[in-house]
ZARO-442939 format. One record per atom (N, C-alpha, C): residue in three letters; z negated, x, y. Coordinates in steps of 0.1 Angstrom, whole numbers, plus 2048, in hexadecimal, padded with zeros to 3 digits. Example, Ala and Ser with C-alpha at 12.3 -4.5 7.8 and 13.67 -1.06 7.14 Angstrom:
% ZARO-442939
ALA7B28847C7;ALA7B287B7D3;ALA7B28847DF;SER7B98807EA;SER7B98897F5;SER7B1881800;
//
This chain:
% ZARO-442939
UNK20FC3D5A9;UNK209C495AC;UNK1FCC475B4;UNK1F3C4E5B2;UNK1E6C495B9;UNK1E4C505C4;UNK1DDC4C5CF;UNK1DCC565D9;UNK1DBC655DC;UNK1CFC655CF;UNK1CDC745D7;UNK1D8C795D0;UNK1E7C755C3;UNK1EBC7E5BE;UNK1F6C7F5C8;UNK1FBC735D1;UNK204C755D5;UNK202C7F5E5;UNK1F4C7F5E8;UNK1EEC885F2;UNK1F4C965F0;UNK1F0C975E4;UNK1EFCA75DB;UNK1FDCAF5D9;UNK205CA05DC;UNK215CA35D7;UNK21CCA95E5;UNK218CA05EF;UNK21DCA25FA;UNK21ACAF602;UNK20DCAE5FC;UNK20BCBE604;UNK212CC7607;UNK212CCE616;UNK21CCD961C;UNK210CE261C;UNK203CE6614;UNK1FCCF0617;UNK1F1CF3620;UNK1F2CEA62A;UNK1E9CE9634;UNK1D8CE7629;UNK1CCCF1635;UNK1BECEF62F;UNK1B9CDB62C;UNK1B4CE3622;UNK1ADCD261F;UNK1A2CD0626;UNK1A5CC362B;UNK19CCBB635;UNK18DCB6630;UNK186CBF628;UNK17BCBC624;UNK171CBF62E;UNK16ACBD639;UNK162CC1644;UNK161CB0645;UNK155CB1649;UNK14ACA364C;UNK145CA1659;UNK14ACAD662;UNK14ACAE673;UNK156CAD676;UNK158CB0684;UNK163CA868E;UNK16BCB168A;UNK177CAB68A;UNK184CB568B;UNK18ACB3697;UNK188CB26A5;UNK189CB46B1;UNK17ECB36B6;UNK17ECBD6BF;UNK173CBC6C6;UNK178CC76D6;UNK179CC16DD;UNK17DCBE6F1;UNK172CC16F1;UNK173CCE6FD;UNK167CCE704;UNK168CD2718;UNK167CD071E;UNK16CCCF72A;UNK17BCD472F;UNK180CC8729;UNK190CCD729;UNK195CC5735;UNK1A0CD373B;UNK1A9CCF74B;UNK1B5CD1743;UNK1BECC874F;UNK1CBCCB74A;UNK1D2CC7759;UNK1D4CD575D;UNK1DACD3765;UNK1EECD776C;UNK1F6CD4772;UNK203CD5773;UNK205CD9785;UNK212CE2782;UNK213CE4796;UNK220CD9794;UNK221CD279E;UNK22DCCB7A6;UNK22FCD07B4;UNK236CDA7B0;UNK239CDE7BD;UNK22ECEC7C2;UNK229CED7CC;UNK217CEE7D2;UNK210CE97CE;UNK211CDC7C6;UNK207CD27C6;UNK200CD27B8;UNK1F2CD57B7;UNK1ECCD37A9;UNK1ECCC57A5;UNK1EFCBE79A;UNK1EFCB4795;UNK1E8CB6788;UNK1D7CB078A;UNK1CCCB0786;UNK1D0CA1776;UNK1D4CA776E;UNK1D6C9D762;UNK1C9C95757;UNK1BFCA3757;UNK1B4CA374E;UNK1A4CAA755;UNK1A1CA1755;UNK196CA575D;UNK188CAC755;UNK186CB5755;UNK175CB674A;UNK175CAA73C;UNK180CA9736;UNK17CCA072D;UNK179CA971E;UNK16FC9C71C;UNK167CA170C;UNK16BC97701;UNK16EC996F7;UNK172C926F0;UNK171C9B6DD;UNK165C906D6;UNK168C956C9;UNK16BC8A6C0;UNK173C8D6B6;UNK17AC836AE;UNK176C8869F;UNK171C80695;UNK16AC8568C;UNK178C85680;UNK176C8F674;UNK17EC88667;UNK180C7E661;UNK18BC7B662;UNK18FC6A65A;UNK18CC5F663;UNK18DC69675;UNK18FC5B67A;UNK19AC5867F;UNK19FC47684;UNK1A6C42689;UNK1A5C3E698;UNK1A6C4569F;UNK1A4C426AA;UNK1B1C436B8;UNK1B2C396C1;UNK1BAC336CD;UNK1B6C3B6D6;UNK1BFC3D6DF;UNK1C0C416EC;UNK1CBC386F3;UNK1C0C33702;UNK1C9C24709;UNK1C6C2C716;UNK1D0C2671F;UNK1CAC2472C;UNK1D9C23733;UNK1DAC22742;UNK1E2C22747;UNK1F1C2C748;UNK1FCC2B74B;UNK205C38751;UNK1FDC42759;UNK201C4E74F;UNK1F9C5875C;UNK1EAC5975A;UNK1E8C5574F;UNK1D8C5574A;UNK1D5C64745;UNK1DDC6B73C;UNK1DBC75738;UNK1DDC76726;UNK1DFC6B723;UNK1DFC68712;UNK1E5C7070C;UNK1F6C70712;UNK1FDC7870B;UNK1FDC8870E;UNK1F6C8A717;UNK1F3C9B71C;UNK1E6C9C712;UNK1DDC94710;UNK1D2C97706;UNK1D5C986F7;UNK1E0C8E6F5;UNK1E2C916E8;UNK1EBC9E6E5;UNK1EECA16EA;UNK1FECA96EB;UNK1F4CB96EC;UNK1E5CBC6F2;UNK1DFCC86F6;UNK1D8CC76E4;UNK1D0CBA6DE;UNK1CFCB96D3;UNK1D5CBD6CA;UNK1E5CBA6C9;UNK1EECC06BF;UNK1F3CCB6C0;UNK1EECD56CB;UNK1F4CE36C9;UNK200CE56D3;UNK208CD46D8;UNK213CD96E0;UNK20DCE06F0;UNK205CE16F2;UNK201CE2702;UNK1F7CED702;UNK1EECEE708;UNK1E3CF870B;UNK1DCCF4718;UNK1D3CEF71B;UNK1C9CEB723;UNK1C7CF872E;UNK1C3CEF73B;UNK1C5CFD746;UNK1B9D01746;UNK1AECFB741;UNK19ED02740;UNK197CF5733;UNK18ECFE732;UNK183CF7725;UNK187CFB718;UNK187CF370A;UNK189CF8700;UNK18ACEB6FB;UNK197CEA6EE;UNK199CDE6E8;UNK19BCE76D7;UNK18FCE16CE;UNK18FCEA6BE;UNK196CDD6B4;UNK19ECE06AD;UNK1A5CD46A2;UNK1A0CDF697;UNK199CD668D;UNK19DCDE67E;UNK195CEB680;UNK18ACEC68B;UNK183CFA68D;UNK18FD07692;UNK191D03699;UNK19AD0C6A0;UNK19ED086AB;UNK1A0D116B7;UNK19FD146C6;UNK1ABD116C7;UNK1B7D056C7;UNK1C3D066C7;UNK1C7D0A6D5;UNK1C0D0D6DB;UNK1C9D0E6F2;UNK1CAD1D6F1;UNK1C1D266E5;UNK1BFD336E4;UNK1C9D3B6DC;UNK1D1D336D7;UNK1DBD396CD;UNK1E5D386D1;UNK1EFD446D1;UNK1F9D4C6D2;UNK200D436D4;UNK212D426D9;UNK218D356D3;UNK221D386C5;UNK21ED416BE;UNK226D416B8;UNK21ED3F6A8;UNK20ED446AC;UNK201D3E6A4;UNK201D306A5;UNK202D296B0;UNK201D186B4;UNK20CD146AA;UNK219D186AD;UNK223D0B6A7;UNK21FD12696;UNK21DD1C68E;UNK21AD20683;UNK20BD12681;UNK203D1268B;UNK1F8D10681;UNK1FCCFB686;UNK203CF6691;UNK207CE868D;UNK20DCE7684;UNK215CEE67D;UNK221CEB673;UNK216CE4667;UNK20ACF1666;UNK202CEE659;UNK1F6CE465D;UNK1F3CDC664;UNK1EDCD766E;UNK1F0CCA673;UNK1F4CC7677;UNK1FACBB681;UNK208CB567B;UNK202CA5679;UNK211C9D674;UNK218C98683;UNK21DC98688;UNK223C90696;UNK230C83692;UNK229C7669B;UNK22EC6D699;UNK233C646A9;UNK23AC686AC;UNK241C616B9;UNK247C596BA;UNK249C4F6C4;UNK24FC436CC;UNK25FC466C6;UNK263C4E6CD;UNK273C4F6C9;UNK271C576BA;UNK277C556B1;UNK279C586A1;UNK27CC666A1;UNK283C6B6A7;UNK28BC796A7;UNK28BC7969B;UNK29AC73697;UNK29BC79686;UNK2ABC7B68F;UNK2ACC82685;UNK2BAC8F683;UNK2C3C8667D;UNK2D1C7D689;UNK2D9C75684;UNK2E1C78676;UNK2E5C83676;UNK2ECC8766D;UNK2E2C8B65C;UNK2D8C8B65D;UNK2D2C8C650;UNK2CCC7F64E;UNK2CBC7F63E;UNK2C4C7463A;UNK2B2C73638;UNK2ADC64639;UNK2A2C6263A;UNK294C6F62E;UNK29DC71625;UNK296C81618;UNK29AC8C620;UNK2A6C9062A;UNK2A5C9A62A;UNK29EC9C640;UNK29BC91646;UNK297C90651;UNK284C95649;UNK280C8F63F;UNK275C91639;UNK273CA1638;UNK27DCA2631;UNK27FCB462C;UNK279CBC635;UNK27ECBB645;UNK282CC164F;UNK270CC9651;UNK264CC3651;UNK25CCCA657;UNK256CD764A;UNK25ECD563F;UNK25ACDE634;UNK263CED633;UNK26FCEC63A;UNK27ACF563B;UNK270D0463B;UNK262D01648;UNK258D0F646;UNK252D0F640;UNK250D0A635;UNK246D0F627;UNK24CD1361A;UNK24BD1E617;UNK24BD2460D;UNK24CD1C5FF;UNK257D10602;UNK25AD095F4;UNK26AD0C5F3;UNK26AD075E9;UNK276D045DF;UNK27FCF85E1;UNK289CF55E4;UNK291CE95E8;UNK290CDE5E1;UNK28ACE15CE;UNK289CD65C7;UNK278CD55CC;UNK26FCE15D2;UNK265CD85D8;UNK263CD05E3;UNK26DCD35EA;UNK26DCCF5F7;UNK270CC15F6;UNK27BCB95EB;UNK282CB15EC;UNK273CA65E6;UNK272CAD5DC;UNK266CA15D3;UNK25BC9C5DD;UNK254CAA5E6;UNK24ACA55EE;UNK24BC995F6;UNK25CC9B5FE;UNK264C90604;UNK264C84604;UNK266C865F3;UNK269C785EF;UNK259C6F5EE;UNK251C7C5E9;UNK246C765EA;UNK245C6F5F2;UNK240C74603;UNK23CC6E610;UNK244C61611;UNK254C6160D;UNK256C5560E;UNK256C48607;UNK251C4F5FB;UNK24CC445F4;UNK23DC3E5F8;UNK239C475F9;UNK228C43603;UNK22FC3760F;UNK23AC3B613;UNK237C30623;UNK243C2661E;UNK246C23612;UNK250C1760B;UNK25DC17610;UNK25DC24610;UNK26DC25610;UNK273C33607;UNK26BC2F5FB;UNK276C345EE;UNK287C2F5EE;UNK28AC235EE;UNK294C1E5ED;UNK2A2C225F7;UNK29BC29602;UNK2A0C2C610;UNK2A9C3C60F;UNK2A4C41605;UNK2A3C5360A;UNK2AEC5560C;UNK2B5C4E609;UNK2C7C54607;UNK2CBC4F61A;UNK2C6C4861F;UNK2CEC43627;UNK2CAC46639;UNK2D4C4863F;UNK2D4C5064F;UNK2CDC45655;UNK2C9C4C662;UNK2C2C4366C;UNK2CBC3A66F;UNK2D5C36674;UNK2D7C32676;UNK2DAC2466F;UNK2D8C2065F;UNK2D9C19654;UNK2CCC17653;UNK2C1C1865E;UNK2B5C1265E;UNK2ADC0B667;UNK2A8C00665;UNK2A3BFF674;UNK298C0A678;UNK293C03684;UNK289C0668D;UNK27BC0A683;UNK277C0167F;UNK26CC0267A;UNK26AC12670;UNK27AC08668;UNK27EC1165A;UNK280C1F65F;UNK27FC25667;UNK282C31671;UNK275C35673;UNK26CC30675;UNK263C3067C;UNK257C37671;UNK25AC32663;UNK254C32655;UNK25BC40652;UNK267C40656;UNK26EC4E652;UNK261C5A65A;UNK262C54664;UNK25CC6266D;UNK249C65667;UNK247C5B663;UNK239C5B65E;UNK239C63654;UNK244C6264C;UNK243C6A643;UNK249C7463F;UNK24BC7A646;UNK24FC87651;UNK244C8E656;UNK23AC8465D;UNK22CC8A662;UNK223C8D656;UNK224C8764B;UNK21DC8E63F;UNK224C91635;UNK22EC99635;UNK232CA162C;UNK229CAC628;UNK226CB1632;UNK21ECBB630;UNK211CBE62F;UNK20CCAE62E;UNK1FDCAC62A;UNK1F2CB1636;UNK1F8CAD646;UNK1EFCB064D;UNK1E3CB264C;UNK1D8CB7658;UNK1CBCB065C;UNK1CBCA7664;UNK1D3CA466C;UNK1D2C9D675;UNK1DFC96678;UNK1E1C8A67B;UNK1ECC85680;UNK1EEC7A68F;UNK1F4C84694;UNK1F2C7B6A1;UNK200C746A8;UNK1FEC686AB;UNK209C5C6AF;UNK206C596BB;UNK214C596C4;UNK217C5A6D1;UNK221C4A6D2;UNK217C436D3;UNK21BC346D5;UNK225C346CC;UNK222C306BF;UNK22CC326AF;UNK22EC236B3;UNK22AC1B6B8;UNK234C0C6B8;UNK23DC0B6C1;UNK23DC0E6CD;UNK23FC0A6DC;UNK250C056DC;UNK257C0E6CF;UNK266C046CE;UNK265BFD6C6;UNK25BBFA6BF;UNK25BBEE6B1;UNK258BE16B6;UNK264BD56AB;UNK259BC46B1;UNK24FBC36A9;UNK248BBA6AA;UNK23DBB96A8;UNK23BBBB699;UNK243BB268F;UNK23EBB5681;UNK23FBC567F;UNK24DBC9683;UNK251BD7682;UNK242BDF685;UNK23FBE4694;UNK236BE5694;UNK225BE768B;UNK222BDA688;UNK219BD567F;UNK218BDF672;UNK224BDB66D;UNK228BE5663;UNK223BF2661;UNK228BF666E;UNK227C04670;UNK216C0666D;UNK20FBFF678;UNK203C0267A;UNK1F7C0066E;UNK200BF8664;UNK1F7BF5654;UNK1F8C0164C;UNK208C0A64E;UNK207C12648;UNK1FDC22651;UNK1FCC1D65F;UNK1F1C2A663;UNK1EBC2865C;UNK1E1C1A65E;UNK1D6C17656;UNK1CFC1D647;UNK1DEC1C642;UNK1DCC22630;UNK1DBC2F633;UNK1E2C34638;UNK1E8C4363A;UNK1D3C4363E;UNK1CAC41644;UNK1BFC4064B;UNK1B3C41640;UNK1B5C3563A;UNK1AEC2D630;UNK1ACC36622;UNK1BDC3261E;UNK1BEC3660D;UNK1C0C4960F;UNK1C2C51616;UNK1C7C5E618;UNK1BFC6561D;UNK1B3C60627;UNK1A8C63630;UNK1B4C70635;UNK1BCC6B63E;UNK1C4C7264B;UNK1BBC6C658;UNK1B9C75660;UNK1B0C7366B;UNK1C0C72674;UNK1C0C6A67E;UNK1CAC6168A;UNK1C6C61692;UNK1CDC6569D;UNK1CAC636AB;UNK1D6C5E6B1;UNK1D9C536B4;UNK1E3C4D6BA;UNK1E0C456CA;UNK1ECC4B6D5;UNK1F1C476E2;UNK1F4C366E0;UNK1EFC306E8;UNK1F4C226E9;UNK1F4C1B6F3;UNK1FCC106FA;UNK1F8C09704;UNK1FBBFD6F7;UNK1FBBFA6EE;UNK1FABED6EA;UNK1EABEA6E4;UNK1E6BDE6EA;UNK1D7BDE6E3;UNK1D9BD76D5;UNK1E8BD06D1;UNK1E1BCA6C5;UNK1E3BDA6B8;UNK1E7BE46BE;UNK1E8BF26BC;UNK1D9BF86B6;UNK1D2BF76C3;UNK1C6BFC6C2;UNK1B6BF56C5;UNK1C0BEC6BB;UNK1B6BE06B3;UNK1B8BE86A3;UNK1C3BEC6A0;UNK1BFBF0692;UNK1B4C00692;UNK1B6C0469C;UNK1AEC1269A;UNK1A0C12699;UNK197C19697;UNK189C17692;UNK182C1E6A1;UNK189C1F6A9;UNK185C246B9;UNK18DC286C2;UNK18AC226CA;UNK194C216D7;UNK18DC2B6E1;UNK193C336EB;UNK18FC3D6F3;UNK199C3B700;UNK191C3470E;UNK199C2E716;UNK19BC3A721;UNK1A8C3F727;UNK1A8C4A72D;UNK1ACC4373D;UNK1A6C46744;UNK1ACC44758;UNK1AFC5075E;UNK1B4C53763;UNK1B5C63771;UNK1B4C6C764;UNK1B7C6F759;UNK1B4C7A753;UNK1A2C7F74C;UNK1A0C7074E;UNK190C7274D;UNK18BC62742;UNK184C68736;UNK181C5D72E;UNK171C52731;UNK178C46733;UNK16EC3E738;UNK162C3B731;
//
């Protein structure tokens, strides 16, 4: 199957990513938290635009701000001041019940821990982000299989997490994150439990997902041979990009 057909297959509906400008674009964004009395200043005035079809790292220390930046990016959060636009749209401005509607068609999410559903299998952990679109069970299942055939684990579908490793888990969840034919997909240290080939793996198949798919990535990392593969790295300190 060639790319774009298997693109085409997988689709959950989401707008096509045809724009030749940024599909993020940060503009004096705070993010701030109470502990207690105490304001805990996370995100300082940060600017940040990230164009279509890119590949781009976010590094820096504990307590940098990475995963509060990515997480205001994907719609889970909302910034205490400024404005953050994905996909031309004001996501900190939308409703929450507009937000988790418009990530669903929007945002693939790819995290550290797998969160796949012990009790279903690797096709039907796939299934899961399509349950809200307006398909058909024999469409739901085909798209599935699609995604998992994209990340090489056709041979897998039948079988529970636990009958896989780490990595093989890890490929499940990727392909999970594009069932639905995101615009964007963003990874929250997708290695950090993988060894190294495992890992690797993983990060060849961002790469395609990048390359052959033109999926724009934004991936959390403290590993640099991580964010050696990405096509830009963005170093964050105190909440503030260096």
């Amino acid at each position: 199957m060639s790319s774009e057909a298997a693109t085409a297959a997988a689709s959950g509906g989401a707008p096509e990513g045809a724009s030749n400008g940024s599909i993020v674009s940060a503009r004096k964004v705070r993010k701030t938290y109470l502990r207690g009395k105490e304001e805990l200043n996370v995100l300082q005035d940060l600017d940040l635009t990230i164009q279509e079809g890119a590949f781009e790292a976010l590094m820096g220390p504990s307590g940098s701000g990475k995963s509060t930046l990515l997480n205001l990016i994907a719609g889970l959060d909302r910034p205490t001041s400024g404005v953050i636009e994905v996909a031309g749209v004001d996501v900190g401005a939308l409703p929450e019940r507009a937000r988790a509607k418009w990530r669903a068609a929007n945002i693939g999410f790819i995290f550290q821990t797998y969160n796949m559903m012990p009790v279903l299998t690797a096709l039907e952990n796939v299934e899961l982000p399509l349950l809200l679109a307006r398909l058909s069970s024999k469409e739901r299942r085909e798209r599935a299989k699609t995604a998992l055939s994209v990340v090489g684990l056709a041979e897998r579908m039948q079988h529970y997490p636990r009958e896989l490793s780490g990595g093989q888990e890890q490929r499940v969840a990727i392909a999970r994150a594009i069932v639905t034919d995101p615009r964007l997909i963003v990874a929250d240290e997708p290695t950090g439990d993988l060894d190294r080939k495992s890992a690797d793996d993983v990060l060849q198949l961002l790469e395609r997902l990048n390359q052959e798919f033109n999926k724009t990535i934004i991936m959390v990392t403290h590993d640099p041979a991580a964010a050696e593969r990405a096509k830009k790295v963005h170093h964050l300190d105190k909440g503030a990009l260096l």
